[in-house]
C-alpha positions in Angstrom: 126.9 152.9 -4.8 123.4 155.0 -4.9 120.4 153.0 -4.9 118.2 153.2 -7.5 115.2 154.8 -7.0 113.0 151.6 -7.6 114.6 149.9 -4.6 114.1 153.0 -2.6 110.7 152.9 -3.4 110.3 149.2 -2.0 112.2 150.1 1.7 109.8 153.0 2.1 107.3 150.6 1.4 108.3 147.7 3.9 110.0 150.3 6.7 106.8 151.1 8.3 105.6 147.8 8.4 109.4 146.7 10.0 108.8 149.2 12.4 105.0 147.9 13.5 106.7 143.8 13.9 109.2 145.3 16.2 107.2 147.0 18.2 104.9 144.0 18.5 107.6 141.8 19.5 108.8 144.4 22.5 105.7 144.5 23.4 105.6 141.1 23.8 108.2 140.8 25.7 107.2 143.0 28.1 104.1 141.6 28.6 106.0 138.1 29.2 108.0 140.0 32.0 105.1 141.4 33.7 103.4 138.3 33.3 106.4 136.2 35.1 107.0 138.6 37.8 103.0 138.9 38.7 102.8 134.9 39.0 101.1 134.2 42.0 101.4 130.3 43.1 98.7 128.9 45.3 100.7 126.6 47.9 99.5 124.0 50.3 101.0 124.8 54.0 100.4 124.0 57.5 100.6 126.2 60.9 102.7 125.5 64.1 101.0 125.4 66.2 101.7 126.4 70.4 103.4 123.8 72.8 102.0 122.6 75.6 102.9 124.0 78.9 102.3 120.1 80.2 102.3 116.7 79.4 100.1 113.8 80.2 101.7 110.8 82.4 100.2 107.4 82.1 101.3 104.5 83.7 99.6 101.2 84.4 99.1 98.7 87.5 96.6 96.6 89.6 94.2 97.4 92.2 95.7 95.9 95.4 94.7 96.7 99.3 96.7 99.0 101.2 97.4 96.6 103.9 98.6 93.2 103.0 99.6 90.0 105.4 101.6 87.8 104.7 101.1 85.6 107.8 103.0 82.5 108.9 103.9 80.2 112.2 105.5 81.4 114.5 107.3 77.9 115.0 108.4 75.6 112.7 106.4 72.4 111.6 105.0 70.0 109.0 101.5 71.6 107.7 98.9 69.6 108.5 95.9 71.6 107.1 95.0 74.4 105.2 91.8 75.8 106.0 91.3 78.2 103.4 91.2 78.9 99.8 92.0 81.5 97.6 89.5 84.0 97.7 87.7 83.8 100.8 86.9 86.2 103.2 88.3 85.2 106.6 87.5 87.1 110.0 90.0 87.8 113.2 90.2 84.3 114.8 89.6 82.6 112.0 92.4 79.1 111.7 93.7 79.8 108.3 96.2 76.5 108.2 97.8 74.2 111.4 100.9 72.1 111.7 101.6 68.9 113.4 101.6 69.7 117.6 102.8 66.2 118.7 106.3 67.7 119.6 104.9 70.4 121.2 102.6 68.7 123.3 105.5 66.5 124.5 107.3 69.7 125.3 104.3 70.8 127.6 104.2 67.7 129.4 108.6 68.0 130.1 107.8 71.3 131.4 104.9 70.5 133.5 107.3 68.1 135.1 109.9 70.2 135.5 107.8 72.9 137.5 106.5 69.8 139.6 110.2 68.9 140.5 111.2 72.9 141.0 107.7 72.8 143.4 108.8 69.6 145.5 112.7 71.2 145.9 111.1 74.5 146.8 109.3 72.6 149.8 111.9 70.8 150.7 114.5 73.6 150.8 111.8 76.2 153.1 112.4 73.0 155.7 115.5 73.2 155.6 115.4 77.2 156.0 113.0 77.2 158.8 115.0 74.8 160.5 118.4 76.5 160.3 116.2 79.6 162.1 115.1 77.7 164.6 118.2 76.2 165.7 120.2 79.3 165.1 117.6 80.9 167.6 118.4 78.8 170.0 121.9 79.0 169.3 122.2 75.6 168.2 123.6 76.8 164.5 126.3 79.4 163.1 124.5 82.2 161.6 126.6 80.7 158.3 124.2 77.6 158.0 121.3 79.7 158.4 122.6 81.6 155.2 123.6 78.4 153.4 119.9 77.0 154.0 118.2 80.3 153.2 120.3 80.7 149.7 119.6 77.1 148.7 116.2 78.2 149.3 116.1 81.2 147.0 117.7 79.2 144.1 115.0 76.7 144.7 112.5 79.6 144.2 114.5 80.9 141.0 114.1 77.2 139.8 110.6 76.8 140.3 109.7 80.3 138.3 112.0 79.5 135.2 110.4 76.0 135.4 107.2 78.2 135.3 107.5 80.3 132.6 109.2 77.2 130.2 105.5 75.6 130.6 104.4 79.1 129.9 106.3 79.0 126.9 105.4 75.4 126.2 101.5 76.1 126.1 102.0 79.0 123.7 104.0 76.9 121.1 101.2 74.6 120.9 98.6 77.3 120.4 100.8 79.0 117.4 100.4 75.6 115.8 97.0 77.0 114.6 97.9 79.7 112.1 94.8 82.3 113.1 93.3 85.3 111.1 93.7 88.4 113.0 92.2 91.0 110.0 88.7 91.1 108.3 90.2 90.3 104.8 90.0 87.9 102.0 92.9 85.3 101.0 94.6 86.7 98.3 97.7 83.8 97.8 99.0 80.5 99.5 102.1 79.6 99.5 102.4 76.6 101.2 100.2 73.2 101.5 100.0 70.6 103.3 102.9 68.2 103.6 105.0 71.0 103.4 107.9 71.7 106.5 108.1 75.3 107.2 110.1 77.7 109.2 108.8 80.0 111.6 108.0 83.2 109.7 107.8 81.1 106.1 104.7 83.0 104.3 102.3 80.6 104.0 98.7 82.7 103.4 98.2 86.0 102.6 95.2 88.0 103.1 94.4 91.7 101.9 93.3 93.8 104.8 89.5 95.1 104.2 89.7 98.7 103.7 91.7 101.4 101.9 92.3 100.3 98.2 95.7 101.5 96.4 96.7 101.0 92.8 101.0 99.9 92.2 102.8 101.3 89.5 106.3 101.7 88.5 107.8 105.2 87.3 110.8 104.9 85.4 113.4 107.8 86.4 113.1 110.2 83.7 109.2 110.9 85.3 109.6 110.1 89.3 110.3 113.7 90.3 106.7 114.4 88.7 105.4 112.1 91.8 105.6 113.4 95.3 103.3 112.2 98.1 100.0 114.2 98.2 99.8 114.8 94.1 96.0 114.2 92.8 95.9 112.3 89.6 92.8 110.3 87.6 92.3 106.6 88.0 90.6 104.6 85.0 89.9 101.0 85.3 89.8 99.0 81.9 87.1 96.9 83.7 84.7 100.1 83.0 85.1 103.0 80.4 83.1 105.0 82.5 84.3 104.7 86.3 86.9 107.5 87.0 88.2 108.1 90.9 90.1 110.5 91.6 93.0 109.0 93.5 96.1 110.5 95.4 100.0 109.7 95.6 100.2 108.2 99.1 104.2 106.7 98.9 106.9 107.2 96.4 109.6 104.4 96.8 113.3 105.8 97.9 115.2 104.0 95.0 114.4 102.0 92.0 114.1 98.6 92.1 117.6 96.3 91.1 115.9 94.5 87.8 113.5 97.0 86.1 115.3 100.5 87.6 111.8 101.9 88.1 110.3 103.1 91.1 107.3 101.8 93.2 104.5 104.6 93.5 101.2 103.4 95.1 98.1 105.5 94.7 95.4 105.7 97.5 91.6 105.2 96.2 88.5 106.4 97.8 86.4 103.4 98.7 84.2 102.3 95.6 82.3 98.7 95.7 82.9 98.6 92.0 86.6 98.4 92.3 87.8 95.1 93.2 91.2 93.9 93.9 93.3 92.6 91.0 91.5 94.9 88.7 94.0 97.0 86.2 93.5 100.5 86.5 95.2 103.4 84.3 96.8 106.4 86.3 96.7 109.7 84.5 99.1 112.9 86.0 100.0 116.0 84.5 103.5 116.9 84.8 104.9 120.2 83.4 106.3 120.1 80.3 110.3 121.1 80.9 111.7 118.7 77.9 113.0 120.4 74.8 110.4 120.9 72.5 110.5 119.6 68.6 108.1 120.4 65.4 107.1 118.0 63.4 106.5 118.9 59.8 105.9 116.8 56.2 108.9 115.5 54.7 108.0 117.4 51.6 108.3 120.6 53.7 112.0 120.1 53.7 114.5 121.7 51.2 118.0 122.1 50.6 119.6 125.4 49.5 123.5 125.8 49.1 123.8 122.2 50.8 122.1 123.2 54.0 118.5 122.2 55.2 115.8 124.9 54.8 112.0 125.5 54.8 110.5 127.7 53.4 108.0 129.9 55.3 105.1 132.3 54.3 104.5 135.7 55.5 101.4 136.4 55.9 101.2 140.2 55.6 103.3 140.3 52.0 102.1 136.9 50.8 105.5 135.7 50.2 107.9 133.1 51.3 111.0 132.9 52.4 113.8 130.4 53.0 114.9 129.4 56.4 117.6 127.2 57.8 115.9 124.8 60.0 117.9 121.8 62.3 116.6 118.6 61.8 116.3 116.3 65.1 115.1 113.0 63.2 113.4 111.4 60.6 110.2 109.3 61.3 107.5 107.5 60.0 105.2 110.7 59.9 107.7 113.2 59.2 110.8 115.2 60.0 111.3 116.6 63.6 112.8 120.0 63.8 114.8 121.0 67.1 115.6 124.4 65.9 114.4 127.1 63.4 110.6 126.7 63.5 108.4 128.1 66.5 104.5 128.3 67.1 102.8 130.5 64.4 105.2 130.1 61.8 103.5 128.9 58.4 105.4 126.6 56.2 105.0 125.6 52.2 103.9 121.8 52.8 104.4 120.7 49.5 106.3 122.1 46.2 109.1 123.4 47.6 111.3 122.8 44.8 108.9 125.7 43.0 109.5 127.9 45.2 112.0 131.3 45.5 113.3 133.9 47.5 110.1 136.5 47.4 108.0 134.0 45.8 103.9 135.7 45.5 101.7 132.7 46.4 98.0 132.2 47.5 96.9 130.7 50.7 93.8 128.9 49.9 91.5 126.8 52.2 91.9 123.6 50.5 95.9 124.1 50.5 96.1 123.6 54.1 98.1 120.5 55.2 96.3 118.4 58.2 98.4 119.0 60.9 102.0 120.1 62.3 102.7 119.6 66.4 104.6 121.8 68.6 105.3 118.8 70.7 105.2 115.1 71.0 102.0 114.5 70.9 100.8 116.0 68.3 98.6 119.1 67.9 95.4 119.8 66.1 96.4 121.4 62.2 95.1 125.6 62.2 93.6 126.1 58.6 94.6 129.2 57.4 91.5 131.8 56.1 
């Protein structure tokens, strides 16, 4: 049906003015577009940063001499008296404790008869030997008593020097009943008192040898093969912040002990008056770092994308970020350990992730920069990112 001309009238009227909304509204569309693919978000990230070649060993233990006696009788007895105390300096020939001798002196005086009666047969049997000569001289005796009289002679000798050496013997027992210094040193334990009935052997002082110092520690396993004889390490004392020695492995034990499966290492010190025995000392060793290495990033760096674990990293020449598939070691207090994905240098979005996407622009600003992310265990200073 034509139009009348009235209507057509009206369209030419509103056409141009159809035709200026629509192009307003492309145009705004465009501008949206442009708009949403220019978006640049500023993101907050931190930097790997570099493993260390090595690791710092510390281990604990006391300042101890390098010689240590643990003297005893050489005989057994009741203690009588200890001489010493903990603590005090004793010097060679010093009596350090002494047991009862009354048994030993009545062994001395056996003996001593004993050689008396060996002395008497000894005389009595050279008669009888010089005898038998004579008569068999004169032919008045076989040349068989002659040998009888000169063998009970020689037994009589034989006799006579056993008798001699058991008084010998007899003397020294009653000297060991004095338990005697032979070291400059200073009594360091006592183990027995007075009263007590001891063994021969039985440890009853002991006395640190004046001298060459060492510090004891124990190693567990996983770090003995840093420790070999000869290796320099640092020796702090908690006694004073500011006294350092440098000290020296002098003997790694051969196997670990049965209870704590660690080894003995002892440590030779150079000779300091400030360092005094029983002191706990701190020994510091480098060891090279040969474990496997983890990164530790924010828990808010971590992401999921098509149900695997991901980061989401930022390169720095294009400004843009990109997802990665990272394998996560552990979670812990701090963080999320990474053992594979993530090396030194990479930069990763720290927080936001669930803003960002493939291509993503975003701005690296100063005050973005996350404080810290560690290419090992412990812990490496955060890079900020200019």
């Amino acid at each position: 049906m034509p139009l009348s001309k009235s209507i057509m009238n009206r369209l030419s009227a509103v056409g141009p003015a159809l035709v200026v909304v629509a192009g307003l509204g492309l145009a705004g569309c465009s501008q949206e577009k442009v708009e949403v693919k220019d978006t640049v978000r500023p993101v907050k990230v931190v930097e790997i940063a570099k493993a260390n070649d090595t690791r710092e060993l510390s281990y604990s233990g006391s300042v101890r001499a390098r010689t240590e006696m643990n003297l005893g009788f050489r005989i057994n007895g009741k203690i009588t008296e200890r001489l010493v105390d903990i603590g005090q300096r004793v010097k060679p020939g010093d009596v350090l404790a002494r047991i009862d001798p009354a048994d030993y002196d009545l062994s001395v005086n056996s003996a001593e008869a004993s050689l008396e009666a060996a002395e008497r047969q000894v005389e009595t049997t050279g008669l009888a030997r010089r005898r038998a000569e004579q008569l068999f001289a004169k032919n008045f005796a076989s040349k068989s008593q002659l040998e009888q009289a000169t063998l009970s002679y020689d037994q009589a000798v034989a006799t006579r020097n056993s008798a001699r050496s058991t008084l010998d013997q007899a003397k020294n027992q009653v000297l060991y009943t004095d338990l005697k210094s032979d070291r400059n040193g200073i009594v360091t334990a006592v183990t027995a008192d007075v009263g007590q009935v001891v063994g021969s052997g039985t440890p009853v002082v002991t006395v640190a040898v004046d001298g060459e110092k060492e510090v004891l520690i124990a190693v567990p396993e996983m770090d003995i093969a840093q420790f070999k004889p000869g290796k320099e390490v640092k020796a702090g004392f908690w006694s004073d912040d500011a006294l350092t020695l440098d000290g020296k492995v002098r003997e790694v034990a051969g196997s670990a002990d049965q209870q704590s499966r660690t080894f003995a290492v002892r440590v030779s010190l150079p000779n300091d008056p400030r360092v005094l025995l029983g002191m706990t000392a701190n020994i510091e060793a480098s060891a090279a770092n040969n474990r496997p290495q983890s990164v530790s990033i924010p828990l808010s760096a971590l992401a999921q994308k098509d149900g695997q674990q991901i980061v989401w990293t930022v390169d720095r020449n294009g400004e843009t970020v990109h997802a990665r598939p990272v394998k996560v070691a552990e979670f812990t207090a701090d963080g999320v350990r990474v053992a594979e994905g993530l090396k030194p240098g990479d930069v990763v979005v720290a927080a936001g992730t669930q803003f960002m996407a493939e291509n993503l622009k975003v701005k690296l600003t100063g005050d973005a920069v996350q404080q810290s992310a560690s290419a090992d265990d412990d812990g490496n200073a955060a890079k900020r990112l200019r």
